[in-house]
C-alpha positions in Angstrom: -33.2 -36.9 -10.2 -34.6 -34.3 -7.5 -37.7 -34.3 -7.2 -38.1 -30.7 -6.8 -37.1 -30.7 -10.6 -39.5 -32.6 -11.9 -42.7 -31.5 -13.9 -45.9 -33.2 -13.5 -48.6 -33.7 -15.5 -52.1 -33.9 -14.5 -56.1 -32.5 -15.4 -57.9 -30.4 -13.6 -61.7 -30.3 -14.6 -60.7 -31.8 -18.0 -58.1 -29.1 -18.5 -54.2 -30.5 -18.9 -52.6 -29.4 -16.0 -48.7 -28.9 -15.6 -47.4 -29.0 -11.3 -44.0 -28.2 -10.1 -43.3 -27.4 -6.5 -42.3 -24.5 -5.2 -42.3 -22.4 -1.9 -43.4 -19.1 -1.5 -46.8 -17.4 -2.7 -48.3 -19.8 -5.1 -48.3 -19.1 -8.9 -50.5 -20.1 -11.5 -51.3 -19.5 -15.2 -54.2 -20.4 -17.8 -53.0 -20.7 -21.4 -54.8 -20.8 -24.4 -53.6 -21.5 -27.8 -54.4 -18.3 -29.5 -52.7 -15.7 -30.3 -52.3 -12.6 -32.8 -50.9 -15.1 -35.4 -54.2 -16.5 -35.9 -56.1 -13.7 -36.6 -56.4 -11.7 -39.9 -55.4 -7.9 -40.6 -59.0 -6.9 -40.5 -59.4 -8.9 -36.8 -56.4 -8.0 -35.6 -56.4 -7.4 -32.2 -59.1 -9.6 -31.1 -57.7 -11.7 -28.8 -55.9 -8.8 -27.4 -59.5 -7.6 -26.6 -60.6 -10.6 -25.3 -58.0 -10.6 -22.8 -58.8 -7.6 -21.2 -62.9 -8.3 -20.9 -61.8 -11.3 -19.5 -59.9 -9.5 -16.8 -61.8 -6.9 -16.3 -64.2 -8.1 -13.3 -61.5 -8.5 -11.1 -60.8 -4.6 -11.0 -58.2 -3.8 -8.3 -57.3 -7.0 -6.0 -54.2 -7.1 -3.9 -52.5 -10.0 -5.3 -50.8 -9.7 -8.4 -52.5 -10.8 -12.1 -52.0 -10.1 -15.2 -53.1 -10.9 -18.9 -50.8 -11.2 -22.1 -51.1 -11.8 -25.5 -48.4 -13.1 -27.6 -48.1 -14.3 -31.5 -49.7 -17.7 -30.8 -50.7 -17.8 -27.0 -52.7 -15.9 -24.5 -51.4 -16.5 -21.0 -53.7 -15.8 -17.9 -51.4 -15.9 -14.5 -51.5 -14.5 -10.8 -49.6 -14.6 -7.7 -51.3 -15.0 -4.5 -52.5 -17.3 -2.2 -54.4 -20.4 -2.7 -57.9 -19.4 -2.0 -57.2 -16.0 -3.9 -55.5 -18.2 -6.9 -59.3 -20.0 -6.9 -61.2 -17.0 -7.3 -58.7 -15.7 -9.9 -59.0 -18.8 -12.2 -62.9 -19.6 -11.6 -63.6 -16.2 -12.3 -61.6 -15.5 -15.8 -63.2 -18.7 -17.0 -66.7 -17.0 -15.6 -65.9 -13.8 -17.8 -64.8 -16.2 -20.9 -68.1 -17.5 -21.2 -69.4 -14.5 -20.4 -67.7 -11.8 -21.4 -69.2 -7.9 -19.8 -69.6 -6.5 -23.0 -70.9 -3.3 -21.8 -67.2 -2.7 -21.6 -66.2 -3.0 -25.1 -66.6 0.3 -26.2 -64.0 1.3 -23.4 -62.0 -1.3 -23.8 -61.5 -0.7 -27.4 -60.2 2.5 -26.3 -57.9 1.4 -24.1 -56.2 -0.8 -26.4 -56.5 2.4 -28.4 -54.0 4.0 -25.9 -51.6 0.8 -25.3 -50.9 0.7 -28.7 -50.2 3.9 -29.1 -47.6 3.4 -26.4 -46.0 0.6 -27.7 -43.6 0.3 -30.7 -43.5 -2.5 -33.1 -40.6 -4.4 -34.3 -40.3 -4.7 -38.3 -38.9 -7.6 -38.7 -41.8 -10.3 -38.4 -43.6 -7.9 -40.9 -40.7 -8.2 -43.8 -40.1 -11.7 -42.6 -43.9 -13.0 -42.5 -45.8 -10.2 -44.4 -49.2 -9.0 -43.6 -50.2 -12.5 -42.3 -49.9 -15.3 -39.3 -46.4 -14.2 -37.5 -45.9 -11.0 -39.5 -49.4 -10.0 -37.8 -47.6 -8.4 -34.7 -45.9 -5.5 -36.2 -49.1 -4.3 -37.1 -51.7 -1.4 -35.7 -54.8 -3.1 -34.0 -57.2 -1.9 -37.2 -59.8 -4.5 -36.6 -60.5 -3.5 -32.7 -62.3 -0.3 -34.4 -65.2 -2.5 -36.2 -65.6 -5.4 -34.0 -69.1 -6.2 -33.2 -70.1 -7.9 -29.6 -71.4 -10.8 -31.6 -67.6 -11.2 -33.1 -66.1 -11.2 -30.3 -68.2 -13.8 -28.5 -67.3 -15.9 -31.2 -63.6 -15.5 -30.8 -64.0 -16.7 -27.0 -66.1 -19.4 -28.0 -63.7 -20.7 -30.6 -60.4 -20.5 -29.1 -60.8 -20.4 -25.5 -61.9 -23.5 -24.9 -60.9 -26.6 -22.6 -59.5 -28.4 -25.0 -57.2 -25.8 -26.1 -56.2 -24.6 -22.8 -53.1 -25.4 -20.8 -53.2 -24.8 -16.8 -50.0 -24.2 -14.8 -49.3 -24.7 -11.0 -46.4 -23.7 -9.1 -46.9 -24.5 -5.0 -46.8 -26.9 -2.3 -50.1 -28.7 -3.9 -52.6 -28.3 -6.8 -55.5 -26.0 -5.3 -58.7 -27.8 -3.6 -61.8 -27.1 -5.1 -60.7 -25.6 -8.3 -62.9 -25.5 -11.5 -62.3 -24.4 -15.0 -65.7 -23.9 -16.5 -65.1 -23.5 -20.1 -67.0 -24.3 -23.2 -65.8 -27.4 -25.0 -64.0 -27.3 -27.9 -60.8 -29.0 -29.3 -57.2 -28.5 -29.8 -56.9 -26.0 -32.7 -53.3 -26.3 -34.6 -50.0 -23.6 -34.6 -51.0 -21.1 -37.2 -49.1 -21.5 -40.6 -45.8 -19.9 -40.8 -45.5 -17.8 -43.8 -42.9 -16.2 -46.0 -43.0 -12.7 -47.5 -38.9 -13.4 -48.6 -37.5 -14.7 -52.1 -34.3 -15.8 -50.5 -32.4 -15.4 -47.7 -30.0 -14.4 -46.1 -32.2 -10.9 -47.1 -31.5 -7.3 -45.5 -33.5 -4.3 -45.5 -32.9 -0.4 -45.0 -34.9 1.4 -42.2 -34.5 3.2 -39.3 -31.4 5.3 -37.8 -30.3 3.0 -35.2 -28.3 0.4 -35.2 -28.2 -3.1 -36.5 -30.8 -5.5 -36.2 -30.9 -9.4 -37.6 -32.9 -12.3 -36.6 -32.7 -15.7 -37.7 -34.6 -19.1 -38.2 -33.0 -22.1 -36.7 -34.2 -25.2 -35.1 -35.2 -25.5 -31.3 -32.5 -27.3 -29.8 -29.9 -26.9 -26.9 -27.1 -26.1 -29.3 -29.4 -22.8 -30.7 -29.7 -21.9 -27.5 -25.8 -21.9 -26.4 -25.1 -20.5 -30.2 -27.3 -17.2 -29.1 -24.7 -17.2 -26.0 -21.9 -17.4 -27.8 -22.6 -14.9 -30.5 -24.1 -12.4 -27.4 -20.8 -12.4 -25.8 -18.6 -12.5 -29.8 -20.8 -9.3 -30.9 -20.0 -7.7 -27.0 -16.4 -8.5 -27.1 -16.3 -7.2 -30.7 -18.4 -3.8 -31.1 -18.0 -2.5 -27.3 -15.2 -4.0 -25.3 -12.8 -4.3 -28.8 -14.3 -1.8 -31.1 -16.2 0.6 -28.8 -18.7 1.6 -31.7 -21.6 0.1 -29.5 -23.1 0.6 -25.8 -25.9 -2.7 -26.3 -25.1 -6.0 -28.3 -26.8 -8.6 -27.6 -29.6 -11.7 -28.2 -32.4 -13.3 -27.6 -33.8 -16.4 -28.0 -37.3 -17.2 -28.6 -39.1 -20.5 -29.2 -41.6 -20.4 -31.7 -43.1 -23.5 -30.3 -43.2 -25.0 -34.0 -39.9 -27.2 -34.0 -37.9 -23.8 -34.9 -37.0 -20.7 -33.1 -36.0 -17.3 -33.9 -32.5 -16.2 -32.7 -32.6 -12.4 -32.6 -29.0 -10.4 -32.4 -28.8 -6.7 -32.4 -26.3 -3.9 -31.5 -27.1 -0.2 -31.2 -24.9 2.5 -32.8 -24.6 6.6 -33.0 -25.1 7.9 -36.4 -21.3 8.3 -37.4 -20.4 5.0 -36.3 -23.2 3.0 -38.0 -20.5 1.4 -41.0 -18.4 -0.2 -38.3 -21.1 -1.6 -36.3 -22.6 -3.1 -39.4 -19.0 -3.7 -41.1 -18.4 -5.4 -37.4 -21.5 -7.3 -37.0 -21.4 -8.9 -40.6 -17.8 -10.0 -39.5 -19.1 -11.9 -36.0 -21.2 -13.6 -38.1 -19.1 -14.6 -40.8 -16.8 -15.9 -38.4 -19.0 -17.9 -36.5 -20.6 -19.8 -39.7 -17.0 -20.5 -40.2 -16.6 -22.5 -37.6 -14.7 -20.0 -35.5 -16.1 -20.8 -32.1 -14.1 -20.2 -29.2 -13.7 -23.4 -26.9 -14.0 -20.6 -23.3 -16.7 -19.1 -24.8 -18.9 -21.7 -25.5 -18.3 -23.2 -22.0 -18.9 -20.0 -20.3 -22.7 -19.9 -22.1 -23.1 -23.7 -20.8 -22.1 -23.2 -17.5 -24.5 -20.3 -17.3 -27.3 -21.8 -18.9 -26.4 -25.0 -16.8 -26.5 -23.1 -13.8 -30.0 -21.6 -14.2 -31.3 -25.1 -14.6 -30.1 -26.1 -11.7 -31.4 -23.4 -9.2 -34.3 -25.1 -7.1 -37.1 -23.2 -9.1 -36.2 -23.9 -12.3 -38.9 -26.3 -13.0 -41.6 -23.5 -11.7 -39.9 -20.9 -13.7 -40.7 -23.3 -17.3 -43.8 -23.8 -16.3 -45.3 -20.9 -18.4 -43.1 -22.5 -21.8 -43.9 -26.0 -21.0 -47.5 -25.1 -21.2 -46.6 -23.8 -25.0 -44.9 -27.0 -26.3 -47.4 -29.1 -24.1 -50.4 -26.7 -26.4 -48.2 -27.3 -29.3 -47.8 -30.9 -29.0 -44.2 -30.9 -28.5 -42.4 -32.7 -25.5 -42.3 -30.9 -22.3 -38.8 -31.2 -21.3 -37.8 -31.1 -17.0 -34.6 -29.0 -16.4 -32.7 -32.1 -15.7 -33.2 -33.4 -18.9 -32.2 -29.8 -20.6 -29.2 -30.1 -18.3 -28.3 -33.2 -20.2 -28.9 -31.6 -23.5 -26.3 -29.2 -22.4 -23.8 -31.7 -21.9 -24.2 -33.4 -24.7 -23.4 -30.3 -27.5 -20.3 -30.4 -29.3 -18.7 -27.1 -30.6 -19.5 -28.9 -34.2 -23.4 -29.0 -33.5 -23.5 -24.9 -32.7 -21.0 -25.0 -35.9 -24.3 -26.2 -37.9 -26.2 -23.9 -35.9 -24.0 -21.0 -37.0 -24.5 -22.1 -40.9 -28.3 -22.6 -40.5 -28.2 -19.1 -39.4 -26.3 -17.2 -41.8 -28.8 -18.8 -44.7 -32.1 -17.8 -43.1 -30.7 -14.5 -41.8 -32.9 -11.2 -42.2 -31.4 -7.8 -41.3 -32.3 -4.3 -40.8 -29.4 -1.9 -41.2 -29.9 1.6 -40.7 -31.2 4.0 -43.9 -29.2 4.5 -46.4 -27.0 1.7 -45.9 -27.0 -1.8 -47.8 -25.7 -5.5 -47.2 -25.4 -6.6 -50.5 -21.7 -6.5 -50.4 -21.9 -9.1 -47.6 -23.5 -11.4 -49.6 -27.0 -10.3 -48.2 -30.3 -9.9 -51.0 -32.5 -6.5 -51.0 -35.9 -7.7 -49.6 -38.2 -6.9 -52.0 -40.3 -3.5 -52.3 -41.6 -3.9 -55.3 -43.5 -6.6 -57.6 -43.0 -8.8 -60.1 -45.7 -7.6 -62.4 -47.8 -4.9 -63.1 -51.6 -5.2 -63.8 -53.3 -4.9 -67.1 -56.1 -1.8 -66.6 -56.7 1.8 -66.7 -54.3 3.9 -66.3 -54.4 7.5 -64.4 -51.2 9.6 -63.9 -50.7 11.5 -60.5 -51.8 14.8 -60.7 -48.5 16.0 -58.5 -45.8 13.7 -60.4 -46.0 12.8 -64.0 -43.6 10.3 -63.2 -46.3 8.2 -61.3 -49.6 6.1 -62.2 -51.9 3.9 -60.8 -53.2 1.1 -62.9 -56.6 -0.1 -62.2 -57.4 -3.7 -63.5 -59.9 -6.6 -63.3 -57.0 -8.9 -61.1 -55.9 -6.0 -58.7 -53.8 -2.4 -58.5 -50.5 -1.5 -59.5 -48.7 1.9 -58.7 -46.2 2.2 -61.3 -43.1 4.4 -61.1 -40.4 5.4 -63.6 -37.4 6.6 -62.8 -35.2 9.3 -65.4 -33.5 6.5 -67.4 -36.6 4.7 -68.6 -36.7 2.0 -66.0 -39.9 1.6 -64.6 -40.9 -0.9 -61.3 -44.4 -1.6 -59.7 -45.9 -1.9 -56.8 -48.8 -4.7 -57.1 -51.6 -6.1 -54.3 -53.8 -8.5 -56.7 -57.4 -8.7 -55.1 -57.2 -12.4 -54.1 -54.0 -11.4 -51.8 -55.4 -8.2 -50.3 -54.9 -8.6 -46.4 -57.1 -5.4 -45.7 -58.3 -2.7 -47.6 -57.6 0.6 -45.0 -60.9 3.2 -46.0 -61.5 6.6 -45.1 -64.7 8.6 -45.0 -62.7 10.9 -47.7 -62.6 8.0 -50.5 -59.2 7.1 -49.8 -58.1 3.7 -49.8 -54.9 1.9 -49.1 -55.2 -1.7 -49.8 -52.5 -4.3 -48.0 -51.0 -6.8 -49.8 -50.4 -10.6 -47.7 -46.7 -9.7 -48.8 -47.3 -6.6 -47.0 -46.9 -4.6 -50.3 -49.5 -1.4 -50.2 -50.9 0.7 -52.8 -52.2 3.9 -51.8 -55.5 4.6 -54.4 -56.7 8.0 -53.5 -59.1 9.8 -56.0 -57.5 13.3 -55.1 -54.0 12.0 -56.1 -55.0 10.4 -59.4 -58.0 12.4 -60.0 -60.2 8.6 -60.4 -63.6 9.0 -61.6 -66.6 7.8 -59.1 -67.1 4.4 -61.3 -63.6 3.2 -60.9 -63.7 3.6 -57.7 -66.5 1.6 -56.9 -65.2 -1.4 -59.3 -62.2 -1.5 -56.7 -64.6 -1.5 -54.0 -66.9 -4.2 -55.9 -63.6 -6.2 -56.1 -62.3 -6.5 -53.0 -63.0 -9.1 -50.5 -65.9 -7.9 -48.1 -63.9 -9.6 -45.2 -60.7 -7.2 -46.1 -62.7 -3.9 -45.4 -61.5 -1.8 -42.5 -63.3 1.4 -42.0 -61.2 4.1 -39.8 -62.1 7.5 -38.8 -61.6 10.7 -40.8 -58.0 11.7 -41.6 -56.8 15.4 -41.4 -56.3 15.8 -45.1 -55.6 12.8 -47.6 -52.1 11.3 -48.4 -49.3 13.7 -49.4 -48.7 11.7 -52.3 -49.1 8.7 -53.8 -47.4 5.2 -52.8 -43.9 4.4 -54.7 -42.0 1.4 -54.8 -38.9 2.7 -52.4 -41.8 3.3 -49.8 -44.2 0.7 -49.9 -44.2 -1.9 -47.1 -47.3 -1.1 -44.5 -46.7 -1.4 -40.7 -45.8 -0.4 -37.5 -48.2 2.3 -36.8 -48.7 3.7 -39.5 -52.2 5.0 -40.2 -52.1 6.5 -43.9 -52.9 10.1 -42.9 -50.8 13.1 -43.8 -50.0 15.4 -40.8 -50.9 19.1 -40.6 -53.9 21.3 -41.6 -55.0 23.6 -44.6 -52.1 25.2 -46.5 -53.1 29.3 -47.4 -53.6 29.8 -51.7 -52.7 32.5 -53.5 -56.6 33.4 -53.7 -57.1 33.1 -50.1 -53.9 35.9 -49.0 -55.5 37.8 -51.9 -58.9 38.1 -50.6 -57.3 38.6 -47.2 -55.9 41.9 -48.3 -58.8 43.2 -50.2 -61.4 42.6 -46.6 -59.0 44.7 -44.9 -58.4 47.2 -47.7 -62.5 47.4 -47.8 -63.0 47.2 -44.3 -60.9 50.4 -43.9 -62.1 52.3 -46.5 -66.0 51.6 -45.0 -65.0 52.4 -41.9 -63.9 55.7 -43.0 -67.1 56.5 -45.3 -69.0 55.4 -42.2 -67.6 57.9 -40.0 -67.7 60.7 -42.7 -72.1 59.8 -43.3 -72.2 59.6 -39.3 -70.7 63.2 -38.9 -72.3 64.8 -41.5 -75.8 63.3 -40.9 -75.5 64.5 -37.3 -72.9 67.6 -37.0 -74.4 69.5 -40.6 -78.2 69.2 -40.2 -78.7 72.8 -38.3 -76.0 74.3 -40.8 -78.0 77.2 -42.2 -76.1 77.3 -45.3 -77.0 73.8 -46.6 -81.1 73.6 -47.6 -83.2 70.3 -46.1 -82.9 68.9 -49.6 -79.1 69.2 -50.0 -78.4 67.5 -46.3 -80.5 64.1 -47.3 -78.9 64.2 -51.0 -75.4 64.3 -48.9 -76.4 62.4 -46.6 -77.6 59.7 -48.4 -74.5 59.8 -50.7 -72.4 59.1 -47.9 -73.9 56.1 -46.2 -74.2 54.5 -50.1 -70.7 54.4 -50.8 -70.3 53.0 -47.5 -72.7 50.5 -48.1 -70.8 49.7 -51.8 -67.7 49.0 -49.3 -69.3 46.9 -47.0 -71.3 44.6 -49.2 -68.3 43.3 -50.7 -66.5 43.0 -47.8 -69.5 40.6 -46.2 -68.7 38.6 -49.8 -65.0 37.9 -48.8 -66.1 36.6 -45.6 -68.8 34.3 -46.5 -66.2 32.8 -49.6 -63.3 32.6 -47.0 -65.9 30.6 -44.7 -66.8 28.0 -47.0 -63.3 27.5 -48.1 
């Protein structure tokens, strides 16, 4: 075996410690098992925020760091020196236990902007719902409310030294290096969660291309299956077909025993049925056994040969820091290399078919996969609850049912047929609330109901029984919205994510009252300005007229500037009313 592949395992300060050598700058990383997937709707971003306190005493430094946060790890790492790798370590577990909260307030922001920024897959969300792994195709809604005492608590809990995982990749552990963290123990992977029926499932979104992933379990034949169906849905939709520029895959450990195999290929709008038609077809053929004896020895010889380079073993260091955090074996490139070996074209075969069953894909709006043999992920419930009912003021076809178990928002289409959307208290993931009385509560199937007292013209008691009945815990308070929602949630539209923040874009919309009293000021305002000018001349040009008596200029007079003042006075109403309006 060379010894220049191998991965040791040590402890530094009490903290597990992974070593593989390597020339160059030393590299290092501090990993924690936390990540978004074990926070809740209402906390989300949390950890994300603890990150950045963390790093935020070490401002501008000329070696390179960085901080990330991923569904169920938080990786510290920097490239530098060893004195400078030191400092970098010793003083992120300094901020840990001492976090500079005078920052939060501007950090909050700043995730604020990042997020805005960044797009959000939809996958995890319809695979996962709105909880655990689903978590990360959701806004940061909890960042708003957080409270320095909460997020001391976080750090406390979760980044600890017995649920950290330190990396090393140099010519020799550094000297004099200590991790001063607070105890605290090894805390589990998060629970993985289901918000499908069945599968293989599909759902419409979007006016891209194709999208799938697909849950399989960690081994070296998933990984050379992701090859071969990479260079199957190249060969197929741009080299053969020319309907796509990008098809490809990826393939990502969840650290759990499984792994999510993620294939996609992009697609202009009139070419969208034979990318999808194609894409179905790659994997149909693959899950029936059609694997191609070149291709599969092309992805092994590839893979092979990135395991053999002489810094392989520093470049798994980050991984092996997951599985060791996850209690799963931390496997040396040579022993992957033998994996490789090892995998028959019968083992991806059963990759292939474990595949096609858990498959979930998005296929661009207005298309379906049902004809491939592909279920509709559900957007609707089950059930409707047993309450009060109130009709949408804007569509008759719409009502909102308030009961004691939860909220429905029913819909029923032209032939009778009527389907629900439900979030039953006891599976509310957040309640979204606005200043304005709206609330949009989130369902852990990531189901919403939009219950706005403008839409369904809700009296003040019913209102507070929802808020009486919702967990405390789920409450998220945002900021005012322009104007409330459009119009309330339906079943075709109900899944909450991405970045979606419940407001409806734009500003006031003009009434027939207000273009009426619009015309009527300036009709008035012309008509005093004339009357004006006609008591201004006469007061000042007729008072030394000799035919007009003393008595008869002041009754004139005074005639004049009264009808202007019956103009104006009116005129000063319209304004006022248009004001408060």
């Amino acid at each position: 075996m060379n010894p220049q592949a191998a991965i040791r395992t040590t402890e530094v300060d009490g903290v597990p410690t992974l070593f593989a050598h390597a020339t160059g700058p030393m590299r290092a990383g501090l990993v924690f098992r936390v990540g978004v997937a074990d926070e809740t709707l209402t906390r989300s971003g949390i950890t994300h925020l603890v990150e950045h306190l963390a790093l935020h005493r070490h401002g501008l430094a000329d070696y390179h760091f960085n901080g990330e946060t991923k569904a169920a790890f938080t990786h510290f790492y920097m490239e530098g020196v060893e004195h400078e790798v030191v400092a970098y370590l010793q003083g992120v577990c300094a901020s840990l236990c001492d976090l500079p909260m005078e920052r939060l307030e501007t950090e909050k922001e700043i995730l604020r902007t990042e997020e805005s920024r960044r797009g959000s897959a939809q996958l995890p969300l319809w695979r996962y719902g709105a909880q655990g792994h689903g978590l990360v195709s959701y806004p940061e809604w909890g960042v708003r409310n957080l409270r320095p005492e909460d997020v001391r608590h976080w750090a406390q809990t979760w980044f600890t030294r017995g649920n950290a995982v330190l990396w090393v990749a140099g010519e020799r552990i550094p000297e004099g290096l200590s991790l001063r963290l607070p105890e605290g123990a090894r805390i589990p992977m998060p629970a993985v969660t289901s918000a499908l029926p069945e599968t293989p499932a599909y759902f419409s979104d979007g006016s891209g291309g194709v999208l799938l992933d697909a849950v399989v379990a960690d081994t070296a034949a998933a990984r050379l299956y992701a090859g071969v169906l990479e260079r199957e849905l190249s060969r197929s939709l741009r080299q053969e077909g020319g309907y796509s520029y990008t098809a490809g895959t990826d393939y990502t450990p969840r650290r759990d025993g499984m792994a999510l195999v993620t294939a996609f290929a992009d697609s202009l709008p009139d070419k969208q049925d034979a990318v999808l038609g194609g894409f179905v077809d790659v994997l149909a053929g693959l899950r029936a056994g059609r694997i191609g004896p070149a291709d599969l020895e092309a992805v092994r010889t590839r893979h092979d040969s990135a395991l053999a380079a002489p810094d392989a073993a520093a470049k798994r260091l980050p991984g092996s820091a997951e599985d060791l955090l996850a209690g799963r074996p931390v496997l040396t490139p040579d022993a992957l290399r033998a994996e490789l070996r090892a995998v028959t074209p019968e083992q991806v075969h059963t990759v292939a078919r474990q595949a096609a069953q858990t498959a979930l894909m998005q296929v661009p709006a207005g298309h379906s996969a049902d004809w491939a043999g592909y279920t509709a992920a559900p957007t609707d419930s089950s059930y409707t609850v047993t309450g009060r009912r109130f009709r949408s003021v804007r569509d008759k076809s719409v009502a909102l049912v308030v009961g004691a178990e939860g909220v429905s928002v029913t819909t029923k289409s032209p032939d009778g047929t009527e389907c629900a959307v439900t979030v039953p208290y006891r599976a509310c993931a957040a309640v979204l609330c606005w200043p304005d009385g709206g609330r949009r509560l989130v369902g852990t199937d990531a189901l919403c109901v939009d219950v706005d007292p403008g839409l369904y013209d809700i009296d003040a008691h019913t209102m507070a029984t929802i808020d009486a009945a919702v967990p405390p815990h789920a409450v998220v308070w945002l900021p005012p919205r322009q104007q409330p929602a459009a119009r309330p949630a339906t079943a075709a539209a109900s899944h909450e994510g991405g970045t979606a923040q419940g407001s409806a874009p734009g500003g006031r919309t003009p009434t027939r009252r207000t273009v009426m009293q619009s015309i009527g000021l300036v009709v008035l305002g012309i008509l005093a300005v004339l009357c004006g000018l006609m008591a201004l001349s006469f007061t000042v040009f007729e008072a030394e007229d000799p035919e007009l008596t003393m008595g008869e200029w002041i009754a004139i007079s005074a005639f004049f500037w009264g009808i202007t003042a019956l103009l104006v006075w009116p005129a000063v109403r319209i304004v006022r009313t248009t004001r408060r309006a």
